[in-house]
Backbone as ProteinMPNN parsed JSONL, in Angstrom:
{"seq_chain_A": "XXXXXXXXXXXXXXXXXXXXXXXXXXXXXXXXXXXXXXXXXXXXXXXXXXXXXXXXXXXXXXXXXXXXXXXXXXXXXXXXXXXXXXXXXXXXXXXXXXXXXXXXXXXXXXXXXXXXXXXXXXXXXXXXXXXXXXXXXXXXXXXXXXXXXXXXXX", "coords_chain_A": {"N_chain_A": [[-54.541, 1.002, -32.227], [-51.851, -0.483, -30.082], [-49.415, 1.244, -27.955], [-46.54, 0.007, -27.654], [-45.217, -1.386, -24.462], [-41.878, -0.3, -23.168], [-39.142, -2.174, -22.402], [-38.094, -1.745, -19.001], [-35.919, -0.188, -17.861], [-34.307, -1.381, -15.504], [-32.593, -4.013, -14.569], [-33.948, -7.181, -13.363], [-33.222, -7.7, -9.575], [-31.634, -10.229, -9.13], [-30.694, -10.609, -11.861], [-29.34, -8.333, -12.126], [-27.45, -9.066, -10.211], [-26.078, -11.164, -10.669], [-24.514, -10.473, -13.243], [-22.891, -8.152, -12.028], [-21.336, -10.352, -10.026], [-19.979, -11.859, -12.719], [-18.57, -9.854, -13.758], [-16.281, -9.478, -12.216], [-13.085, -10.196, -12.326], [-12.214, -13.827, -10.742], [-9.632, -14.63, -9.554], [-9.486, -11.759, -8.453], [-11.609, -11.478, -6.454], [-10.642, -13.862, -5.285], [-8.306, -12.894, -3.869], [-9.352, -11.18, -2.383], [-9.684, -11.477, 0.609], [-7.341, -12.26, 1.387], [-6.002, -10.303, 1.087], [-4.756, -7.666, 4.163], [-6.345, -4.801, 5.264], [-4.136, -3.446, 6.419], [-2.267, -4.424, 4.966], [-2.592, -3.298, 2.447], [-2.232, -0.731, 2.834], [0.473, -0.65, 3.781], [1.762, -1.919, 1.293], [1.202, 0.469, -0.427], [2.505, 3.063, 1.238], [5.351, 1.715, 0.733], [5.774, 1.521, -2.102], [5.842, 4.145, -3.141], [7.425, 4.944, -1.746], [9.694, 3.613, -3.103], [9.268, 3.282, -5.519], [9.413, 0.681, -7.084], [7.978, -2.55, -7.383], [9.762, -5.164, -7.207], [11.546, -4.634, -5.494], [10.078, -4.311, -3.377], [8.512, -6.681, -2.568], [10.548, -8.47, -2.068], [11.705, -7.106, -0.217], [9.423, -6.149, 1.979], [7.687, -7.267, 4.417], [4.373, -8.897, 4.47], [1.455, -9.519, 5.771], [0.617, -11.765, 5.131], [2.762, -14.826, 3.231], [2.73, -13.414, -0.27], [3.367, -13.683, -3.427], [5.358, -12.267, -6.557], [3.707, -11.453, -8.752], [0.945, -11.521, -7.384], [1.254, -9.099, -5.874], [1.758, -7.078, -7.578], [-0.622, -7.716, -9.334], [-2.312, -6.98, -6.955], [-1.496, -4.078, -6.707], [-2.053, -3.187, -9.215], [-4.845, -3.215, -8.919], [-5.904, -1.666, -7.157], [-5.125, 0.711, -7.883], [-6.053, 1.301, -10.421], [-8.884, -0.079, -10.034], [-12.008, 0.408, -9.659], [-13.683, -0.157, -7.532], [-12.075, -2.001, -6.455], [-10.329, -0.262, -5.306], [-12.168, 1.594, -3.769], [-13.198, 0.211, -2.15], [-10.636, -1.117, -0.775], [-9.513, 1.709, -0.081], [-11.792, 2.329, 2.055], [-11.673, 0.243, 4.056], [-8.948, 1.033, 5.011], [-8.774, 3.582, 6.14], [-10.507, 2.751, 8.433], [-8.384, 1.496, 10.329], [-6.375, 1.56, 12.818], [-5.073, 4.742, 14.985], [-2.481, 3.608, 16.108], [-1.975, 1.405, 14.571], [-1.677, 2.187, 12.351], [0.906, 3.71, 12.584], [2.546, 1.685, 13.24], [2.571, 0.79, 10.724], [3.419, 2.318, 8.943], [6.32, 2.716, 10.352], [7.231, 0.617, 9.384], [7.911, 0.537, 6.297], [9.841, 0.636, 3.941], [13.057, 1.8, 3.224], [14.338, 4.279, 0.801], [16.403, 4.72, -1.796], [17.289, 7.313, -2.099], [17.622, 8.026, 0.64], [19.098, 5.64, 1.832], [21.436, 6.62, 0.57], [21.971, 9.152, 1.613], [22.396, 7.7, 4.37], [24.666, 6.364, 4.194], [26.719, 8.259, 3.943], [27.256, 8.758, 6.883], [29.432, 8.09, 8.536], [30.272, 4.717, 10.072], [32.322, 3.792, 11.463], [32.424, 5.861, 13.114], [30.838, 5.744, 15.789], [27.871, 6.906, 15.548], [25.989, 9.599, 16.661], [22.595, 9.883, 18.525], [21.911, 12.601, 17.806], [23.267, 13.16, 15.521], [22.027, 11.572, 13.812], [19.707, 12.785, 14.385], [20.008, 15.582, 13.242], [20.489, 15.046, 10.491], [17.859, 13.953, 9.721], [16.869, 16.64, 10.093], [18.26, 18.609, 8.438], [16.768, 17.019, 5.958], [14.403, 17.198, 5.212], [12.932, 16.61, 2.915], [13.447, 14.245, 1.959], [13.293, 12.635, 3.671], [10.975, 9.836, 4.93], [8.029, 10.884, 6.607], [7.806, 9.761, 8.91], [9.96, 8.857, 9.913], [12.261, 8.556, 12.364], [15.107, 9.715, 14.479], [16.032, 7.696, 16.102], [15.109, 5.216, 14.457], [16.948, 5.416, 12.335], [19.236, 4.899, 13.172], [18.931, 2.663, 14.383], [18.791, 1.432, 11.794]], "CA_chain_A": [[-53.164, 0.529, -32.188], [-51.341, 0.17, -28.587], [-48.034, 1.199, -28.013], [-45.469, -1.19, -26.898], [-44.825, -1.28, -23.355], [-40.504, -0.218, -23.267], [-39.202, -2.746, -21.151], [-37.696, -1.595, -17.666], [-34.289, 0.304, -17.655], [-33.309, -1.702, -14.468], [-32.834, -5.207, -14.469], [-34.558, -7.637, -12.228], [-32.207, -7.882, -9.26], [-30.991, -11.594, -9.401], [-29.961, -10.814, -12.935], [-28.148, -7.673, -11.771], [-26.654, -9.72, -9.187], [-25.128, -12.329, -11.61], [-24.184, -9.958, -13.489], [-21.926, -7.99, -11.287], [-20.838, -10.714, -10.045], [-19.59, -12.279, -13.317], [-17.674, -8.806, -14.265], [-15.184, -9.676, -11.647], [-12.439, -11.62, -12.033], [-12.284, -15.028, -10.189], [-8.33, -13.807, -8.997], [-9.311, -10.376, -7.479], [-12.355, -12.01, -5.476], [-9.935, -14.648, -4.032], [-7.718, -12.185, -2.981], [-10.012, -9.645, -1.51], [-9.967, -11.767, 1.55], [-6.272, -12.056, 1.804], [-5.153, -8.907, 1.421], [-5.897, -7.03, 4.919], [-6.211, -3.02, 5.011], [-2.847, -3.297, 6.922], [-1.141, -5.138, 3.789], [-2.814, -2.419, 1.242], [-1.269, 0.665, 3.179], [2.296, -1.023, 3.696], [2.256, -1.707, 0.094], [0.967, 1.264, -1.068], [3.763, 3.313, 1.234], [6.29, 0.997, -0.002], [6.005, 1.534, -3.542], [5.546, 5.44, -2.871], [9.257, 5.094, -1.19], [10.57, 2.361, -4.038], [9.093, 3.08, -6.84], [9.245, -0.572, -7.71], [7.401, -3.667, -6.467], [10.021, -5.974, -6.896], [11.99, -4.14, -4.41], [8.705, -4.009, -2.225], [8.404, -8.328, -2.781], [11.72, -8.787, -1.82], [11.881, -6.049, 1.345], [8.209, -5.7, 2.734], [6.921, -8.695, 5.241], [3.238, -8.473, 4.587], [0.517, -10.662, 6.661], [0.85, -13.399, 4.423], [2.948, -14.545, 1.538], [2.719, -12.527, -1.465], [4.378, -13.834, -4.913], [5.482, -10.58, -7.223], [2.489, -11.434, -9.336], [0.195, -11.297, -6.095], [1.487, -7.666, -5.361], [1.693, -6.477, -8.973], [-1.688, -7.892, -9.185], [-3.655, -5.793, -5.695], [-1.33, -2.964, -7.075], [-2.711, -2.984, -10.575], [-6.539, -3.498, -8.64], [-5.727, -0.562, -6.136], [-4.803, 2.132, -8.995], [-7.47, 1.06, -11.494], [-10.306, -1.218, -10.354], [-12.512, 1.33, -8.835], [-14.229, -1.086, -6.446], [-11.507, -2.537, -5.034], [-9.768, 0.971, -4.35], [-12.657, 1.942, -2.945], [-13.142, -0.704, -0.735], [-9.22, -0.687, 0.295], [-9.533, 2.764, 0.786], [-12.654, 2.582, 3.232], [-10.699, -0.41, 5.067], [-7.565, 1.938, 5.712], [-9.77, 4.47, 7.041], [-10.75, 1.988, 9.584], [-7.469, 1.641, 10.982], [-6.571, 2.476, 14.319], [-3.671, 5.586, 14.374], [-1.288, 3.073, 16.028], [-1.588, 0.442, 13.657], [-1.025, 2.871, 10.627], [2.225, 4.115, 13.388], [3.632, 0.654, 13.258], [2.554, -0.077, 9.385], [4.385, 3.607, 8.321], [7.53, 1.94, 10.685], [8.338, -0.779, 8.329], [8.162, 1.156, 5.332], [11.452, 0.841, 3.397], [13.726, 2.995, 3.129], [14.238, 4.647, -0.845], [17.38, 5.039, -2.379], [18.259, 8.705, -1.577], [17.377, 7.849, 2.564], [19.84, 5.064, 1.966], [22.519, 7.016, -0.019], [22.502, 10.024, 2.993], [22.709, 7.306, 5.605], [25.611, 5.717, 3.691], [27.483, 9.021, 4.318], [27.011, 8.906, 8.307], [30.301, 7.267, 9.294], [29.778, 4.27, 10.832], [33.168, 3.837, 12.32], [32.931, 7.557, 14.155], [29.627, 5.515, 16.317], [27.097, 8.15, 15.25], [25.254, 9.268, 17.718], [21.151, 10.555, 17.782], [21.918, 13.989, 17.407], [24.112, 12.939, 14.293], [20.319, 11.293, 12.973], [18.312, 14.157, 14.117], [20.512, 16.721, 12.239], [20.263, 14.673, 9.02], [16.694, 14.523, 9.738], [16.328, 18.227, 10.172], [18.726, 18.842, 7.224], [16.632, 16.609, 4.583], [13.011, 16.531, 5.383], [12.01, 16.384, 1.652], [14.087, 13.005, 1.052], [13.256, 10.731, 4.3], [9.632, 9.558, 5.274], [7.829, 11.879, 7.631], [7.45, 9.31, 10.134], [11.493, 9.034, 10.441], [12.626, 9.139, 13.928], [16.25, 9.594, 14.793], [16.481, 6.15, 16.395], [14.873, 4.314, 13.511], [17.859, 5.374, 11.388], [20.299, 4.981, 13.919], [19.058, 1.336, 14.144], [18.706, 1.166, 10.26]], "C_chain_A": [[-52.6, 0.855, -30.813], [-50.032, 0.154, -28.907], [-47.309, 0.172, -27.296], [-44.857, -0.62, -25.631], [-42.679, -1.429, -23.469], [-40.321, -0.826, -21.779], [-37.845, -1.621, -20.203], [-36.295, -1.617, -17.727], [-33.597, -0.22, -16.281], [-33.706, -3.134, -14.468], [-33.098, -5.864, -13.373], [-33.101, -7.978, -11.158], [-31.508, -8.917, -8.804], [-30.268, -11.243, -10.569], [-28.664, -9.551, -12.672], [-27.271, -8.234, -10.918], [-25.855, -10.667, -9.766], [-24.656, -11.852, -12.722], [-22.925, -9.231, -13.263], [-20.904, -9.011, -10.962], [-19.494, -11.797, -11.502], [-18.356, -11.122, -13.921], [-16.51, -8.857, -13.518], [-14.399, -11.054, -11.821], [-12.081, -12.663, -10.901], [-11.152, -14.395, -9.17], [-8.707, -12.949, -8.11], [-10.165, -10.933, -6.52], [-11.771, -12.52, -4.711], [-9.332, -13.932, -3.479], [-7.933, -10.938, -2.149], [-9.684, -10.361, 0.455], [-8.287, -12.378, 1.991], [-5.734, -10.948, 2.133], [-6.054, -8.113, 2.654], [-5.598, -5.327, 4.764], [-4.723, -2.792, 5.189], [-1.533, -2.909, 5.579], [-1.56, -3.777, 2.927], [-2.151, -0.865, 1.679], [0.337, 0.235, 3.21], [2.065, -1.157, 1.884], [2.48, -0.125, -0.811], [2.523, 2.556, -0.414], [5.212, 2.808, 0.748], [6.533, 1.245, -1.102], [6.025, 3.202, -3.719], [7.343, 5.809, -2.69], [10.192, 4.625, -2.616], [10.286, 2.617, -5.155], [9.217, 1.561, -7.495], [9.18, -1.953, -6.935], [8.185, -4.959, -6.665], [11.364, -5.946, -5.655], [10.513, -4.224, -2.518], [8.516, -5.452, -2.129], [9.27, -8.958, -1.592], [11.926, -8.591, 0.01], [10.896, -6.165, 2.559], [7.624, -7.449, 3.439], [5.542, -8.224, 5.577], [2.325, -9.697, 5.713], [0.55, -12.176, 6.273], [2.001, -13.084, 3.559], [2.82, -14.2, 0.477], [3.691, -12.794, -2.416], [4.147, -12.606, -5.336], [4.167, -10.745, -8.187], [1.341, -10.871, -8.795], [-0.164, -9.787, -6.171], [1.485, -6.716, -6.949], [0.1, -6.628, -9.335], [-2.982, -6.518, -8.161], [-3.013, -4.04, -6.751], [-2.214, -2.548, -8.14], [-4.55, -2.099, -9.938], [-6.699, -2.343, -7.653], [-5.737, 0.443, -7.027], [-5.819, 1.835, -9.391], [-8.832, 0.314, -11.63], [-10.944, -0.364, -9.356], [-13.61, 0.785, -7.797], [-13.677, -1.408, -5.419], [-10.764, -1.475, -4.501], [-10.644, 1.228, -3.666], [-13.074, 0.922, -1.56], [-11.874, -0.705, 0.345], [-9.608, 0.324, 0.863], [-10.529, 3.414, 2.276], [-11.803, 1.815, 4.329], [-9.363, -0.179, 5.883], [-7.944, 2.74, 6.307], [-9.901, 3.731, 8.799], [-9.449, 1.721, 10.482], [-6.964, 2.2, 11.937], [-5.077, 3.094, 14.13], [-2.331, 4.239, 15.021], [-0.628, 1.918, 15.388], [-1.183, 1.046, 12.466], [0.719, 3.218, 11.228], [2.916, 3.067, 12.916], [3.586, -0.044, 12.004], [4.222, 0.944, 8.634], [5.969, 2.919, 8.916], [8.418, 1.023, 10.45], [8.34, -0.564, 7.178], [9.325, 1.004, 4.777], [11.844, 2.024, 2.47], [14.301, 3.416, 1.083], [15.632, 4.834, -0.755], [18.365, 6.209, -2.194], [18.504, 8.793, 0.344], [18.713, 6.722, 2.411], [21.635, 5.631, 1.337], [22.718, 8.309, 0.946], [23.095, 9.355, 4.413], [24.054, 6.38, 5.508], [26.999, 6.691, 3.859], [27.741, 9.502, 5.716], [28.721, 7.779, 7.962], [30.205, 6.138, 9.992], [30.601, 3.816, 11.945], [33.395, 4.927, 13.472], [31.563, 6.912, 15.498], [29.176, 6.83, 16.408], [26.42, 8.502, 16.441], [23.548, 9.764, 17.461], [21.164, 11.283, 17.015], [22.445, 14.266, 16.185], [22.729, 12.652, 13.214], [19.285, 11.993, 12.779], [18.824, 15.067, 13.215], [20.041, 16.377, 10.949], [18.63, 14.748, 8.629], [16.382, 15.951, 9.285], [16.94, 18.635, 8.489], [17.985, 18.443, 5.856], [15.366, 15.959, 4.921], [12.022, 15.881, 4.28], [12.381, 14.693, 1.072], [13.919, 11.693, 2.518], [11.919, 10.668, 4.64], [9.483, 10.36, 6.525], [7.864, 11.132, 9.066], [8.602, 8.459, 10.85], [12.021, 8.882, 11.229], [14.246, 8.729, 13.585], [16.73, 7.97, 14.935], [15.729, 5.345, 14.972], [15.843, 4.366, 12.313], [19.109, 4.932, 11.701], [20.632, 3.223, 14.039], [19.074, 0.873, 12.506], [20.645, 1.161, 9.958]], "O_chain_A": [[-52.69, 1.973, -30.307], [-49.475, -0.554, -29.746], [-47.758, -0.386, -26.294], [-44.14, 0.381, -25.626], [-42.174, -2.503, -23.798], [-40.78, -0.517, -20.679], [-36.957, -0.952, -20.731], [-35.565, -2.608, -17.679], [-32.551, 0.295, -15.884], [-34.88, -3.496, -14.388], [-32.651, -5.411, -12.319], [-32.065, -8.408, -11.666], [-30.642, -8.62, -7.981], [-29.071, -11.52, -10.481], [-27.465, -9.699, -12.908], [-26.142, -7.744, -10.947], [-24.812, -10.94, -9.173], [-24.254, -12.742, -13.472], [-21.951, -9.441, -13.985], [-19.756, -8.861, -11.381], [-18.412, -12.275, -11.162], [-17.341, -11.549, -14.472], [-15.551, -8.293, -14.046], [-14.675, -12.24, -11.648], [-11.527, -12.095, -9.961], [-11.496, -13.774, -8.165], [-8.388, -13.162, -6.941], [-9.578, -10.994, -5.439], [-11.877, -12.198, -3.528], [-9.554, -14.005, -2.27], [-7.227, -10.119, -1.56], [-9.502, -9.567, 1.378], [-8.215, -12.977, 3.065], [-5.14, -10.63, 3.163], [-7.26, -7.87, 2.611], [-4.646, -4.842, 4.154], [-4.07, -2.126, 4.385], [-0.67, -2.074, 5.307], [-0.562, -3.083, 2.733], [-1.679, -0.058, 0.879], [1.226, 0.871, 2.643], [2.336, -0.108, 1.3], [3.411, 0.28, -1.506], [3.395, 2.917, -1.204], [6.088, 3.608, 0.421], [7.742, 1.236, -1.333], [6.35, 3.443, -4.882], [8.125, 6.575, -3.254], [11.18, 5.23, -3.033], [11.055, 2.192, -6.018], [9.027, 1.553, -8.712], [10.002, -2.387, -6.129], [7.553, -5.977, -6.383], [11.935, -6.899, -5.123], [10.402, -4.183, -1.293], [8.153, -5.519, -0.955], [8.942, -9.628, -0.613], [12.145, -9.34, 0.962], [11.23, -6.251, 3.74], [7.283, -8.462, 2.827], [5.291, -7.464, 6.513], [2.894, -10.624, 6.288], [0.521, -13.257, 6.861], [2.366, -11.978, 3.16], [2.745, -15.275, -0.119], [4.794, -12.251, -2.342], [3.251, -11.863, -4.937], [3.573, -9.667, -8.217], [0.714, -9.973, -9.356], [-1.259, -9.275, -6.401], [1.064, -5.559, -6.979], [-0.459, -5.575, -9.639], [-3.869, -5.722, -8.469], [-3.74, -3.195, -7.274], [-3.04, -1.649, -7.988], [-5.139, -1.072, -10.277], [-7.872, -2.119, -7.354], [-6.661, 1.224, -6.798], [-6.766, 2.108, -8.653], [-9.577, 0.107, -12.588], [-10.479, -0.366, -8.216], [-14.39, 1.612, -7.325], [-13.992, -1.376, -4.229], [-10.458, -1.553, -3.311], [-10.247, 1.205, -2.501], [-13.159, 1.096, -0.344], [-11.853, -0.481, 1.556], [-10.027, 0.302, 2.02], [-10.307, 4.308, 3.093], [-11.301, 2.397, 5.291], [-8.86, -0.758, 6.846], [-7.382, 2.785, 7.401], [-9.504, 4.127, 9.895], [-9.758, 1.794, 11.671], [-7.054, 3.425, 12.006], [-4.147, 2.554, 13.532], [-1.34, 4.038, 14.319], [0.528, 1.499, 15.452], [-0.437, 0.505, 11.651], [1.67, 3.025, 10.47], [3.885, 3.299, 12.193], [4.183, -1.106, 11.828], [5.316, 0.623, 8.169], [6.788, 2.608, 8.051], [9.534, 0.668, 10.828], [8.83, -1.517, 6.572], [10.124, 1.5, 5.572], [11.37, 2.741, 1.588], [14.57, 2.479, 0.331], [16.106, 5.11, 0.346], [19.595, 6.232, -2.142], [19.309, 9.432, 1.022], [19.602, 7.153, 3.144], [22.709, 5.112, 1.644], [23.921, 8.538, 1.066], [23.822, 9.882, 5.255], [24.489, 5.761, 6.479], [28.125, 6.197, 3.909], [28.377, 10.546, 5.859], [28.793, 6.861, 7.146], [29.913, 6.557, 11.112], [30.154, 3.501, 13.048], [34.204, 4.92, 14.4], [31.311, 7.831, 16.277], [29.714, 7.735, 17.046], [26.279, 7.615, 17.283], [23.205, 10.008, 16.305], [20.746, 11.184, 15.862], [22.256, 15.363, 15.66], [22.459, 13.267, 12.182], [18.415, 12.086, 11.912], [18.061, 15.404, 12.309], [19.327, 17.133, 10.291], [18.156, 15.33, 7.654], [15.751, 16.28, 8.281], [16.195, 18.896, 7.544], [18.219, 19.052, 4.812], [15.125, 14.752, 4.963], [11.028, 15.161, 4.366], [11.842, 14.091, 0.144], [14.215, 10.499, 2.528], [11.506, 11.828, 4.669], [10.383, 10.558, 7.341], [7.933, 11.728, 10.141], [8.505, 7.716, 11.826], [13.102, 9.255, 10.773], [14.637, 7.856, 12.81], [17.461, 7.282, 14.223], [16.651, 4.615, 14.606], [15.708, 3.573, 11.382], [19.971, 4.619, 10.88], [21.691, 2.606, 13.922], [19.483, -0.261, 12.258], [21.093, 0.977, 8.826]]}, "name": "protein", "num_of_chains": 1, "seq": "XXXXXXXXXXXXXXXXXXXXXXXXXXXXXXXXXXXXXXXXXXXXXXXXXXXXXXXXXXXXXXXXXXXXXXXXXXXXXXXXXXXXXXXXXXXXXXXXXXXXXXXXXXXXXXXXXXXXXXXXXXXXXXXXXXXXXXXXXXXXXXXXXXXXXXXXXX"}
């Protein structure tokens, strides 16, 4: 009596390959090649600041057009699709520091950054030192990458 040959714990790799590919949805594929690293760090600061992406829709000028579906969509695929985070997250890596400088720079501003800068006077013309103080005063409530003049123009 022969024993039965147990077939082969790894599938031939065409079938793994059509495989994989069939586990992804159609949607996230198309938009792997829209969304660029750029767009996945501005969002991701954005919603960090906002807490809510239809504030981030509305506010954030990404590389392309982005419907709230779109962005509710990468978001969803960024938190929980452990492919495409990891892919974003290698592609942000790649980023050169002054392109993350000028992504962090258009960040929008949250609710409590807008309710301190709402108490600046605007009739007294503020001046830097009026922006750096508030700065210095409330490092836990404005984005680290803040500057005096970016509030001053805000």
């Amino acid at each position: 009596v022969s024993t039965p040959i147990a077939p082969s714990p790894v599938p031939t790799p065409g079938l793994a390959k059509r495989m994989k590919k069939s586990k992804q949805p159609l949607q996230v594929t198309k938009d792997l090649g829209r969304w660029k690293p750029a767009d996945d760090l501005l969002l991701i600061n954005a919603v960090l600041q906002t807490n809510d992406l239809t504030s981030v829709h509305l506010g954030v000028k990404f590389s392309c057009r982005f419907n709230l579906r779109e962005i509710q969509e990468r978001w969803y695929a960024l938190l929980y699709d452990p492919i495409i985070s990891k892919l974003a997250c290698q592609a942000m890596r790649q980023l050169h520091p002054e392109a993350i400088a000028a992504i962090q720079s258009k960040v929008l501003f949250s609710k409590a950054e807008e309710q301190l800068l709402g108490k600046v006077g605007s009739s007294s013309q503020p001046t830097l030192d009026t922006f750096q103080e508030l700065l210095h005063k409330h490092p836990d409530v404005f984005y680290p990458s803040r500057t005096a003049k970016a509030l001053q123009l805000h």
